[in-house]
LORO-254270 format. One record per residue: residue number from 1; z, y, x of N, C-alpha, C in turn; residue in three letters. Coordinates in pm, 1 decimal. Each point is the difference from the previous one (the first is absolute). Layout:
N
+-----+----------+----------+----------+----------+----------+----------+----------+----------+----------+------+
: pos :     n.up :  n.north :   n.east :    ca.up : ca.north :  ca.east :     c.up :  c.north :   c.east : code :
+-----+----------+----------+----------+----------+----------+----------+----------+----------+----------+------+
: NUM :        Z :        Y :        X :        Z :        Y :        X :        Z :        Y :        X :  ALA :
...
+-----+----------+----------+----------+----------+----------+----------+----------+----------+----------+------+
# end
This chain:
123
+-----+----------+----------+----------+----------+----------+----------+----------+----------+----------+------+
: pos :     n.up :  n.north :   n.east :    ca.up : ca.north :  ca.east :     c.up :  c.north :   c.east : code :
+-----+----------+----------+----------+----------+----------+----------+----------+----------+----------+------+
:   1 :   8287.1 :   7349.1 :   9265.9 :    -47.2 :    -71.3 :    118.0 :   -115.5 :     76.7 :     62.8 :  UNK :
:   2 :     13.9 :      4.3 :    148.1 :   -123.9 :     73.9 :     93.9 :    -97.1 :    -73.3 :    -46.2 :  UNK :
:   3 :   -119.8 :     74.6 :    -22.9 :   -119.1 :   -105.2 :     44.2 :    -61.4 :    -21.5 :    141.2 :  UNK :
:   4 :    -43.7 :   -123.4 :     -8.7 :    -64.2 :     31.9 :    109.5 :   -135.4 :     96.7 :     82.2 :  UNK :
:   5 :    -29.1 :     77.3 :    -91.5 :   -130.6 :     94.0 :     22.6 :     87.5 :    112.1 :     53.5 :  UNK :
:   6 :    106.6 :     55.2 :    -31.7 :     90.3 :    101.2 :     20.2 :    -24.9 :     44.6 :    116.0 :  UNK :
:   7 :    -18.2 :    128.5 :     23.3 :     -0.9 :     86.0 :    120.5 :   -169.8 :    -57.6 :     40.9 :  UNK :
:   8 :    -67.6 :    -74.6 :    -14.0 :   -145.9 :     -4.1 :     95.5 :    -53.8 :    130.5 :    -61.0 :  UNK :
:   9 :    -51.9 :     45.9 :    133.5 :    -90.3 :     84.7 :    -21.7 :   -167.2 :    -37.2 :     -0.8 :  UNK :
:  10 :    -80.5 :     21.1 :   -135.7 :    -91.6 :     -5.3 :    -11.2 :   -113.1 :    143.5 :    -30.1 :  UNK :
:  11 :   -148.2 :    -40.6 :     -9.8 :    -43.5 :    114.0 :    -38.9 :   -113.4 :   -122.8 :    -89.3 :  UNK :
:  12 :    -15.6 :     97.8 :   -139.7 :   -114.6 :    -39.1 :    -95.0 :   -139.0 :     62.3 :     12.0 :  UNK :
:  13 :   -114.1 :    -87.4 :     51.6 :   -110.7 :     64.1 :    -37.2 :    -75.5 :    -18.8 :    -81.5 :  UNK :
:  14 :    -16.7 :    102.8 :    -90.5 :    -95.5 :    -55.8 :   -128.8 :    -58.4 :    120.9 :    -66.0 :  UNK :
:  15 :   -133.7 :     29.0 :    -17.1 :    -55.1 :     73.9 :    -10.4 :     -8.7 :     21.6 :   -175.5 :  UNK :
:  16 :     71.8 :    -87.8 :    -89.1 :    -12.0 :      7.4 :   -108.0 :    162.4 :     57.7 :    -62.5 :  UNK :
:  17 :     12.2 :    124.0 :    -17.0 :    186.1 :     28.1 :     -0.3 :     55.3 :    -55.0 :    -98.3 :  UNK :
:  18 :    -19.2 :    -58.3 :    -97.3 :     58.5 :    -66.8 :   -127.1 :     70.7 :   -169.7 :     80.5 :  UNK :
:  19 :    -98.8 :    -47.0 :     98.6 :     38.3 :   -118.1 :     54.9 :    148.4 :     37.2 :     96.3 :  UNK :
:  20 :    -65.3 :    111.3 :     77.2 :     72.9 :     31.9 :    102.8 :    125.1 :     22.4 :    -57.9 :  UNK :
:  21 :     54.3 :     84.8 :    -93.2 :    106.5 :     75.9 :    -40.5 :     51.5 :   -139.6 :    -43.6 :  UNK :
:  22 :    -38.5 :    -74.9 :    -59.2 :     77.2 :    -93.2 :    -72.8 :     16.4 :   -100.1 :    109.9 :  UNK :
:  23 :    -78.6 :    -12.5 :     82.6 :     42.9 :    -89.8 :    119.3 :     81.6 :     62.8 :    126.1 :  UNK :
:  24 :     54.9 :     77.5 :      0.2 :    103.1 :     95.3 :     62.4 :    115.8 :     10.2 :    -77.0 :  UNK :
:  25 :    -28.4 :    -10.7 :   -128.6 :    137.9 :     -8.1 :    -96.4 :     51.8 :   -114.6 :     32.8 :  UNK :
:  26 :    -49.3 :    -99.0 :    -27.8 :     39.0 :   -177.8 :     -4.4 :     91.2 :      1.4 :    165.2 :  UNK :
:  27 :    -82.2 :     69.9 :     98.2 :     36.0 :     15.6 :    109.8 :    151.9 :     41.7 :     31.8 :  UNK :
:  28 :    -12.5 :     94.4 :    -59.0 :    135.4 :    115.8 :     17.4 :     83.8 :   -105.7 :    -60.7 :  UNK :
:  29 :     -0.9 :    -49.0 :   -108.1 :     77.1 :    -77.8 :   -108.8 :     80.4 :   -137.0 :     99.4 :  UNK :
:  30 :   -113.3 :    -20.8 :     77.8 :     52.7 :   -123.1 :    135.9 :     89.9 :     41.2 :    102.0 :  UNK :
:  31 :      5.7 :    140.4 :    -38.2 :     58.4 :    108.7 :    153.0 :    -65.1 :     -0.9 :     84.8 :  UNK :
:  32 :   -123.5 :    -10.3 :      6.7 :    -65.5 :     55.1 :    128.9 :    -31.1 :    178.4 :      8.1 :  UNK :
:  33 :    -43.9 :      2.0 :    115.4 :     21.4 :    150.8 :      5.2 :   -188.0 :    -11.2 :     23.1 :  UNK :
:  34 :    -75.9 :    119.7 :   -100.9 :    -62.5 :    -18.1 :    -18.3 :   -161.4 :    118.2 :     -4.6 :  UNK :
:  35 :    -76.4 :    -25.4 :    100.6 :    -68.6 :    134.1 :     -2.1 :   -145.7 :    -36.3 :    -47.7 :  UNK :
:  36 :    -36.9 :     84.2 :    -62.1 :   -154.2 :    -34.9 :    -74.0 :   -159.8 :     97.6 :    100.6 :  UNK :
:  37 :   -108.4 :    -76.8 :    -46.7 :    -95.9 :     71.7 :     68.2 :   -133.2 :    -47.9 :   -104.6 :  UNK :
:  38 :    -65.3 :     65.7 :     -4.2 :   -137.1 :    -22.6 :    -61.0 :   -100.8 :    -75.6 :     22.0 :  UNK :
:  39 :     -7.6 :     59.6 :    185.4 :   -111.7 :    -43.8 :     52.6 :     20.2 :   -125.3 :    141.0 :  UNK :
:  40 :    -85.9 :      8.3 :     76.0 :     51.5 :    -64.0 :    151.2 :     29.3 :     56.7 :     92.0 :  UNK :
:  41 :    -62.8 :    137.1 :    -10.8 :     25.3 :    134.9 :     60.2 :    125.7 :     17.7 :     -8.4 :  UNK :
:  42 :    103.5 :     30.9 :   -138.9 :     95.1 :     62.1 :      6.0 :    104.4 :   -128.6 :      2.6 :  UNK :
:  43 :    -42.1 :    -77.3 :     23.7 :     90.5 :   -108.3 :     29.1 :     12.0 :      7.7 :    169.0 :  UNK :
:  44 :    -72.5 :     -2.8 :     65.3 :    -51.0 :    -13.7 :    176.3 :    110.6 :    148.2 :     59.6 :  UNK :
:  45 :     10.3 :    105.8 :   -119.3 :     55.6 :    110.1 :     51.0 :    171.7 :      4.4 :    -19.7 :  UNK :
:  46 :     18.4 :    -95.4 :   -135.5 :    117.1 :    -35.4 :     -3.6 :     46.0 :    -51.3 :     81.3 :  UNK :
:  47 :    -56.8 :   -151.7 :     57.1 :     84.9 :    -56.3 :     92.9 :    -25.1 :     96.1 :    122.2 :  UNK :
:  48 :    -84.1 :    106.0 :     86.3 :     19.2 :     43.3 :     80.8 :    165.7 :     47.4 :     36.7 :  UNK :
:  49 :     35.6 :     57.3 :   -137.1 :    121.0 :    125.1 :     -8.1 :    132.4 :    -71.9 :    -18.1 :  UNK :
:  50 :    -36.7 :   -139.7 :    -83.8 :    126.6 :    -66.5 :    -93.8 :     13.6 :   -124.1 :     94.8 :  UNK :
:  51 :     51.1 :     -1.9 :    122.0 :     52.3 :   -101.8 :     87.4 :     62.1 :   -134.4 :    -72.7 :  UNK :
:  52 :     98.5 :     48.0 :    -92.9 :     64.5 :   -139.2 :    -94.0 :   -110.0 :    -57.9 :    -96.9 :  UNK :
:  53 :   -133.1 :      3.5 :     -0.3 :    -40.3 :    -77.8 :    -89.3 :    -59.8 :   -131.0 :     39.1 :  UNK :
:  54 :     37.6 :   -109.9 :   -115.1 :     11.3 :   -149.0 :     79.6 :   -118.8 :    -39.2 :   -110.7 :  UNK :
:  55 :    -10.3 :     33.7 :    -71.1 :    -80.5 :   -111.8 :    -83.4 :   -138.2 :     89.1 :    -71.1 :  UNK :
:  56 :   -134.6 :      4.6 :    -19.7 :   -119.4 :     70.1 :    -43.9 :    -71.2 :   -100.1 :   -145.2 :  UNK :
:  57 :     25.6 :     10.0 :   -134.5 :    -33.9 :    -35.1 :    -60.4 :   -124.9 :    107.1 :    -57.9 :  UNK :
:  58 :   -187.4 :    -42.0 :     76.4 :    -54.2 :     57.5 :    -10.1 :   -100.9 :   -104.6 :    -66.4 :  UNK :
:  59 :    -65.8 :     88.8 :   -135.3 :   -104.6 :    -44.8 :    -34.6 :   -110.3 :    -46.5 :     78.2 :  UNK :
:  60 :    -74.9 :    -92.8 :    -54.7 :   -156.9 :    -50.7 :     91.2 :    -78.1 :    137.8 :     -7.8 :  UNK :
:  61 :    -31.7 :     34.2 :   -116.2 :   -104.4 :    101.2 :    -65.5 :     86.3 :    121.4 :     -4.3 :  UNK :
:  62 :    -61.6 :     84.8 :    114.4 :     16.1 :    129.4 :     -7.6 :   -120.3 :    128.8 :     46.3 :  UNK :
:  63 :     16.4 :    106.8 :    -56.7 :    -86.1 :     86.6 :    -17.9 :     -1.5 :     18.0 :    175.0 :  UNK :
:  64 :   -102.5 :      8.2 :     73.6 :    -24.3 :     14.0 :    155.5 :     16.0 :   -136.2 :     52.3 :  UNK :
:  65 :    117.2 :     28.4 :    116.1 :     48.1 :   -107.7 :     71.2 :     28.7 :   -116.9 :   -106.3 :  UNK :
:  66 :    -36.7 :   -110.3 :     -8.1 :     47.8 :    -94.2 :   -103.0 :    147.5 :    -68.8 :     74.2 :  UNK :
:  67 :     85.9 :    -89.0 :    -87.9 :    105.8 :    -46.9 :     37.8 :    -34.5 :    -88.3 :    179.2 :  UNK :
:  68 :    -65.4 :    -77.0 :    -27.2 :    -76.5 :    -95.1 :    126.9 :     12.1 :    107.7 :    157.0 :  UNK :
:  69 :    -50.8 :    104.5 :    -13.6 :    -54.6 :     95.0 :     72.3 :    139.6 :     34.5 :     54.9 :  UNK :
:  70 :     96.2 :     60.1 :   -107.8 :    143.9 :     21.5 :     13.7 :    119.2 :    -89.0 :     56.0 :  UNK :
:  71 :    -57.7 :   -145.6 :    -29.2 :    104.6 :   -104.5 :     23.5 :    -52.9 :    -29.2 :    203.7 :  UNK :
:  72 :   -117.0 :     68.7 :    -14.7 :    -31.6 :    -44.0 :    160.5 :     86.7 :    140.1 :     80.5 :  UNK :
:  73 :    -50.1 :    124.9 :    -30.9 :     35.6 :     64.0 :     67.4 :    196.6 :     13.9 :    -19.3 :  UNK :
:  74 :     64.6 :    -37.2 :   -104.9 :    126.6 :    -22.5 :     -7.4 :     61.0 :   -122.6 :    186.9 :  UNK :
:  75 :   -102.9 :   -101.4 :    -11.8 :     19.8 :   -103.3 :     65.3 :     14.4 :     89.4 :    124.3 :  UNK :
:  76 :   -108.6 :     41.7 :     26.3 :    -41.8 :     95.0 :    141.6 :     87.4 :    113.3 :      3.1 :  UNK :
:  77 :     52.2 :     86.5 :   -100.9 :     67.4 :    106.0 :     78.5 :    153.9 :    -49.0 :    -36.1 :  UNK :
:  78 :     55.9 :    -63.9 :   -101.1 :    152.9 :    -17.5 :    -49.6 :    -33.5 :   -148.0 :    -43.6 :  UNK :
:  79 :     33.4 :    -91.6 :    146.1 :     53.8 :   -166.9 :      4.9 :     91.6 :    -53.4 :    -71.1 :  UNK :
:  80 :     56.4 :     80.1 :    -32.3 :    144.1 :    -75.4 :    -35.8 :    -33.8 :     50.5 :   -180.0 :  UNK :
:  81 :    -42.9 :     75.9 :    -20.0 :     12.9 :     34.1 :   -142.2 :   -126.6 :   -130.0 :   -101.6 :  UNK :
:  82 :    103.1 :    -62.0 :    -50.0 :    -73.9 :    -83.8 :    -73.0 :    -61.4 :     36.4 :   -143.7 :  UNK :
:  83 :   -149.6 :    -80.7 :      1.8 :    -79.4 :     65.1 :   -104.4 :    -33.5 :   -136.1 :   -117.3 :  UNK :
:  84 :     58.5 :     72.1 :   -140.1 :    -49.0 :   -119.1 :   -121.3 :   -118.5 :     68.2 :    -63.3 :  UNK :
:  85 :    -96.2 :    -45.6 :      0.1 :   -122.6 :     40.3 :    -68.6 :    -38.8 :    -33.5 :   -163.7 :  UNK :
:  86 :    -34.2 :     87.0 :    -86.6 :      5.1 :    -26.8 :   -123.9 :   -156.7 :     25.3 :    -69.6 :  UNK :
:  87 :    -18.0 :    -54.0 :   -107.4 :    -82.0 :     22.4 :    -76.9 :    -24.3 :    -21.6 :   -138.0 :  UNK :
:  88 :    -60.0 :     53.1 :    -55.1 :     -2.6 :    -43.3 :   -124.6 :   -182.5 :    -19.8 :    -87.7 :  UNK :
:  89 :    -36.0 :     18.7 :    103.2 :   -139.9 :    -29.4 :     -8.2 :    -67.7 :   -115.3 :     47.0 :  UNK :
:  90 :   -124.1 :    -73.3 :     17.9 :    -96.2 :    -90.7 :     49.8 :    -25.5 :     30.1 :    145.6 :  UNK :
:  91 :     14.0 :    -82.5 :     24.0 :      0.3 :     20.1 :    223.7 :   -166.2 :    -42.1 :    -16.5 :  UNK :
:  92 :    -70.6 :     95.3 :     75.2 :   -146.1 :    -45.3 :     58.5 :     16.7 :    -89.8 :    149.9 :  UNK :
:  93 :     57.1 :    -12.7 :     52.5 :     78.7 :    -21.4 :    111.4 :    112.7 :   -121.4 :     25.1 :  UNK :
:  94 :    -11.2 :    -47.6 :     41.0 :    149.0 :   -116.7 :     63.1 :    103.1 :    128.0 :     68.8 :  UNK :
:  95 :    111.7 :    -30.4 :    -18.1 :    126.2 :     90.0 :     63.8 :     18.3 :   -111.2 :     98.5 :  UNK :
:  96 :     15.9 :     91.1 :    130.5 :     25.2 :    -93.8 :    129.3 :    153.4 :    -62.5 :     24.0 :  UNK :
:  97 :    -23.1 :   -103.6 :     71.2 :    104.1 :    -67.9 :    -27.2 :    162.6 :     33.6 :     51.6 :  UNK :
:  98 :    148.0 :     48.8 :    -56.2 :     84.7 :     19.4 :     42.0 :     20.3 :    119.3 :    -64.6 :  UNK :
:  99 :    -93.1 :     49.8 :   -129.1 :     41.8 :    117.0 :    -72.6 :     85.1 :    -90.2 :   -100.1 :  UNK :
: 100 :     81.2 :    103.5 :   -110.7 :     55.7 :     24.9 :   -112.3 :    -44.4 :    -38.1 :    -75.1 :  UNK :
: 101 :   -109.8 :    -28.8 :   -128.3 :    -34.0 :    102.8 :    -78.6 :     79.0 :    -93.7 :   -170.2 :  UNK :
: 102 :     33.6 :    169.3 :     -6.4 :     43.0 :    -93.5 :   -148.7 :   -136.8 :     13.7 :   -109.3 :  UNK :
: 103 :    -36.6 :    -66.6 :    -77.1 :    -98.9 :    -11.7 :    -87.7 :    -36.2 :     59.8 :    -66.2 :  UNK :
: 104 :     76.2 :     65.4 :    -80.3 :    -10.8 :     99.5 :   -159.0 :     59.0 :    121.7 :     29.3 :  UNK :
: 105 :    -12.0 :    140.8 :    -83.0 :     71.6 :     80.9 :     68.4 :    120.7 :    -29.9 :   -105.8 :  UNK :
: 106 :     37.2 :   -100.5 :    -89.7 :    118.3 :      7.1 :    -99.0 :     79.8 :    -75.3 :    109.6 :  UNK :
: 107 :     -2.8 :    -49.4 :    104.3 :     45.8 :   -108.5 :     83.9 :    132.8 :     98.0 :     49.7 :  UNK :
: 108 :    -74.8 :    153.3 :     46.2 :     76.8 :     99.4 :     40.6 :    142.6 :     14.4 :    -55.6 :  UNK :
: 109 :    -26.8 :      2.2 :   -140.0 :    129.3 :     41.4 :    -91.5 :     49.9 :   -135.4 :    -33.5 :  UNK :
: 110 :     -0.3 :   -121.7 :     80.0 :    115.2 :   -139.1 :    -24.9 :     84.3 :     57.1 :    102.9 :  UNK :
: 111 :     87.2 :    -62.5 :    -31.0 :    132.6 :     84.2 :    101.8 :     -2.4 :    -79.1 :    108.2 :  UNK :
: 112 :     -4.0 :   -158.8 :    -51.0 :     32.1 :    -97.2 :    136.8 :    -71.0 :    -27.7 :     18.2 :  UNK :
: 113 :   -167.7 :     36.3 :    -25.1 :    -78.2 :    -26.1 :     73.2 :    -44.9 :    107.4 :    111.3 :  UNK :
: 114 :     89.8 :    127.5 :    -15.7 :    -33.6 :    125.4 :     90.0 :    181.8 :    -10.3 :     63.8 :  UNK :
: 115 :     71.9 :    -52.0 :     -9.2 :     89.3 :    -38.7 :     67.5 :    -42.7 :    -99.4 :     93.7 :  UNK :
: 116 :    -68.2 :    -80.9 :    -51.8 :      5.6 :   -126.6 :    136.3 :   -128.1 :     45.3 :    137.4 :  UNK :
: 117 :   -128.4 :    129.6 :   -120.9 :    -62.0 :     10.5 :     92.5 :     75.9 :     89.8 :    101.5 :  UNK :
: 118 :    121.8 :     35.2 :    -41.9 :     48.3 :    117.0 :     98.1 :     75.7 :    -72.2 :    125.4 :  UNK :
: 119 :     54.7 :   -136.8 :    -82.8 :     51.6 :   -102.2 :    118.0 :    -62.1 :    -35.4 :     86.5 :  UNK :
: 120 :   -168.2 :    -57.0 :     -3.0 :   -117.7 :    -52.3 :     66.9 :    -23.8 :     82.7 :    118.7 :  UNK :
: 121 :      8.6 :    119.8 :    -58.8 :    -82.0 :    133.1 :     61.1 :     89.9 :     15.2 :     92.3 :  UNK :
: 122 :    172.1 :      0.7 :     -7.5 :     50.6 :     45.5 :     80.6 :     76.5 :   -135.1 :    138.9 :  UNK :
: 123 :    -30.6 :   -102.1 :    -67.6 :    -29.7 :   -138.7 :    114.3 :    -70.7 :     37.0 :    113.3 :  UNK :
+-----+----------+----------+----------+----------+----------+----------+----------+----------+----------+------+
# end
């Protein structure tokens, strides 16, 4: 049976590669087609080039640009590309209202809970 994640194109940002790799695996495993980035930088340059990407599962906490910083300028330059925000750390901060965020970074590797965020995201 297809899943339903099949064919979305996403990109992972996560500055920690043990998260990332394994949260790109789980990914691939859903059939999504799937591109990784470190930072917010090399995420901002991906979607410049990679027209099919629909969905940005980017950390809060990142080295420079933080996720927040990324989820605005995503808004401002690529509208349509929807952003789930993650963490696995203590927010100093309230996340404004109409983000993602899943809670834990183990949240990443539930299947249907990164399936349904892929449903949400792409509503």
């Amino acid at each position: 049976m297809k899943s339903p994640a099949s064919g979305t194109t996403v990109v992972i940002v996560e500055d920690e590669i043990l998260i990332r790799a394994a949260a790109a695996r789980y990914l691939r495993e859903c059939g999504c087609i799937v591109f990784e980035a470190a930072t917010a930088e090399e995420c901002l340059d991906l979607l410049a080039v990679e027209r099919s990407l629909e969905i940005v599962f980017a950390d809060i906490k990142l080295p420079g640009r933080d996720g927040l910083d990324l989820l605005q300028a995503i808004r401002r330059e690529h509208p349509k590309v929807a952003v789930v925000l993650t963490t696995g750390k203590t927010l100093e901060a309230p996340i404004p209202a109409g983000v993602s965020l899943l809670k834990k970074p183990y949240d990443l590797f539930d299947i249907e809970r990164l399936v349904a965020s892929l449903h949400r995201a792409r509503s």
